[in-house]
C-alpha positions in Angstrom: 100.9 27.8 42.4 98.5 27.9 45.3 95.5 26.0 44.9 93.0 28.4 43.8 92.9 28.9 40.3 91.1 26.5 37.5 93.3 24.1 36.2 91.8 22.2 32.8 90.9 18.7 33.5 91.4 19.2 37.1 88.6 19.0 39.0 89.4 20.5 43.2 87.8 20.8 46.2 90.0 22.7 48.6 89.4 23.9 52.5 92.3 25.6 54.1 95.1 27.6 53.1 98.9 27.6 51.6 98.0 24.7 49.7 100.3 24.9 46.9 100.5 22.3 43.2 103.7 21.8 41.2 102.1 21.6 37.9 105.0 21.8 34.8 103.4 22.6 31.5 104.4 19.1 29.9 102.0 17.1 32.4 99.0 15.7 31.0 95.7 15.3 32.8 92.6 13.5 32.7 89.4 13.7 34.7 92.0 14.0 37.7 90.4 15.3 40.9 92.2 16.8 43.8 90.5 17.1 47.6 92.4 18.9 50.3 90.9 19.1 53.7 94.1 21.1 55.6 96.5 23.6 55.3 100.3 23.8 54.4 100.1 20.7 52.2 101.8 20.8 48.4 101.8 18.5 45.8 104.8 18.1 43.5 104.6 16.8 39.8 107.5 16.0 37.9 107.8 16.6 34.0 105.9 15.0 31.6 103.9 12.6 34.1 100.1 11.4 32.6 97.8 11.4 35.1 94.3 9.2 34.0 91.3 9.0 36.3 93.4 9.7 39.3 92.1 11.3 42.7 94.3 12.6 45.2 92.7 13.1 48.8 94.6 14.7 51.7 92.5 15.0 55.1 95.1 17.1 57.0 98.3 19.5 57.4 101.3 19.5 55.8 101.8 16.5 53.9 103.4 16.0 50.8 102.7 14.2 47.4 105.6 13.7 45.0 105.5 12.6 41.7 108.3 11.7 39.7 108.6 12.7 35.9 107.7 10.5 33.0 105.0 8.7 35.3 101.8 7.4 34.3 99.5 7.2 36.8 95.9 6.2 37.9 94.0 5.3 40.9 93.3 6.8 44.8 96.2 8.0 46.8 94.7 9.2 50.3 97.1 10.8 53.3 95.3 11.0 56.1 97.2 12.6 59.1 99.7 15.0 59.6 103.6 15.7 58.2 103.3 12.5 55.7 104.7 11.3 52.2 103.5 9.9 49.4 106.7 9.7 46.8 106.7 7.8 43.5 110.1 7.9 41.0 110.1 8.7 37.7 108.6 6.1 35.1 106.8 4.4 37.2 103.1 3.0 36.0 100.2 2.4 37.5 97.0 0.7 36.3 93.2 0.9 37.0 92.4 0.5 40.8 95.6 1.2 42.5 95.4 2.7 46.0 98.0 4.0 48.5 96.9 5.1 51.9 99.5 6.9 54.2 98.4 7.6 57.8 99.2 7.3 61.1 102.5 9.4 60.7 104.0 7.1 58.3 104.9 7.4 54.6 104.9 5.8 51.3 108.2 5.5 49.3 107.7 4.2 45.6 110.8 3.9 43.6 112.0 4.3 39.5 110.2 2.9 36.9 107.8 0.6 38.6 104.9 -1.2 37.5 102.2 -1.7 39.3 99.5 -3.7 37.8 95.7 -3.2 38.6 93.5 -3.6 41.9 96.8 -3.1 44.1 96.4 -1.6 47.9 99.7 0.0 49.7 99.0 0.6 52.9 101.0 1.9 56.4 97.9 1.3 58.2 95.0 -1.5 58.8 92.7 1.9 59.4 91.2 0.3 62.6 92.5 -1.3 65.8 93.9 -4.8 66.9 93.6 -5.4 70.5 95.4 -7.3 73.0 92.5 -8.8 74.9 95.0 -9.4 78.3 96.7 -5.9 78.1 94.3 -3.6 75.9 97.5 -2.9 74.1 97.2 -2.3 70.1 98.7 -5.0 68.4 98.5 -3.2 64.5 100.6 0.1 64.7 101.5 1.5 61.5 104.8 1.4 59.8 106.4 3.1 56.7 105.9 1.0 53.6 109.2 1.0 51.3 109.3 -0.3 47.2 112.8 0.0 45.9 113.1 1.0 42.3 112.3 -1.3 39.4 109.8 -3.5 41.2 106.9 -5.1 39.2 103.8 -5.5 41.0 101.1 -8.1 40.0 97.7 -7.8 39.8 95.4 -7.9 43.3 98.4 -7.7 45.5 98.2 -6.4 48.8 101.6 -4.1 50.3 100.9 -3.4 54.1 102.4 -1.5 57.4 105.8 -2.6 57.7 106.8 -3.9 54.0 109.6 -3.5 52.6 110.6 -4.8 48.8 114.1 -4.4 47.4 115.1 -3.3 44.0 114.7 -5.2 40.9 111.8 -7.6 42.6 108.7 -9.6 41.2 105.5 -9.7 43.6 103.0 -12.3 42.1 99.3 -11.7 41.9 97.2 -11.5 45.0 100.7 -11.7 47.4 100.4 -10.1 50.7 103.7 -8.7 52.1 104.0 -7.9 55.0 107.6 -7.6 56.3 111.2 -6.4 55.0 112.7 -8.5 52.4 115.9 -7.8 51.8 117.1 -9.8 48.8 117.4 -7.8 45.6 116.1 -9.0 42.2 113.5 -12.0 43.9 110.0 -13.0 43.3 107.5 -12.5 46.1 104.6 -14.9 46.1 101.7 -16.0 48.6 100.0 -14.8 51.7 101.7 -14.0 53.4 104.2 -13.6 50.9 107.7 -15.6 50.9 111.2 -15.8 48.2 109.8 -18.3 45.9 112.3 -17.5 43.4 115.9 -15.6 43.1 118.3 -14.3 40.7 115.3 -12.7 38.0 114.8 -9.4 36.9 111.9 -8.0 34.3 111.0 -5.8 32.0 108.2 -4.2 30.3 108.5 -5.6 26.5 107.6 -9.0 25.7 110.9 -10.2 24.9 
């Protein structure tokens, strides 16, 4: 549907034109809030997704947000730019205070059935520049950020420009990464973050 009609528990504030929602019947919302500054931009929601106390801001033209089905989400997801993703698999959590920021031409890619806990930033970009004092070059360009599926995510982490996290990983609380890793089913710890474990795997009961 194109963004103009009023959706229950959805509260939007739209500018532009051909923005267009994905909304199956089966998803759920919840004081959800939608702000589009652009045009061309479409939002995609899989089936039976919860979305809690989530706002979704996009300052620009054609972007995309896709969302997996059987997710259950909250947070801030902000796209900022032109032509980017933000893509989350199916099952994957999120927790109070989780933000993703994609800008700068460059994307977010979230996997299946992750869990991210609370207070968590992904970003492709620091939002402001590092210069090279000698050549007045910019030090801090942006850079895709990739989470393979079945990653858990600990509380207060930090994912930035660049990182990349394999399938099947751990990232500790408060970890910074900021690079590829390419070792499946690790623990990520520290800041910056480093291996500090291999060979685990997780999962969401208590066992």
């Amino acid at each position: 549907m194109e963004l103009q009609e009023s959706i229950n528990n959805l509260a939007t504030e739209i500018t532009g034109k051909n923005n267009t929602l994905h909304l199956p019947e089966s998803v759920k919302l919840n004081k959800v809030r939608l702000f589009i500054h652009g045009t061309g931009n479409e939002i995609t929601i899989g089936e039976d997704t919860i979305l809690n106390n989530l706002f979704i801001e996009i300052k620009g033209n054609n972007n995309k947000v896709k969302i997996g089905a059987k997710c259950k989400l909250r947070g801030h997801m902000l796209i900022s730019g032109a032509r980017e993703t933000i893509k989350i698999g199916s099952k994957t959590t999120f927790q109070h205070n989780c933000y993703l920021l994609a800008s700068e031409n460059k994307n977010i890619t979230i996997g299946r059935d992750c869990m991210f806990s609370n207070s968590i930033d992904v970003r492709t970009s620091d939002a402001h520049s590092v210069i090279d004092v000698e050549t007045g070059v910019r030090k801090n360009v942006a850079q895709d950020v990739v989470i393979g599926n079945h990653v858990w995510i600990s509380a207060g982490a930090l994912i930035s420009k660049g990182a990349v996290i394999p399938d099947d990983c751990i990232v500790g609380g408060r970890a910074v990464v900021t690079k590829k890793f390419e070792e499946t089913n690790c623990t990520l710890a520290g800041t910056p973050a480093k291996v500090v474990s291999r060979g685990v795997t997780w999962d969401r009961q208590r066992l």
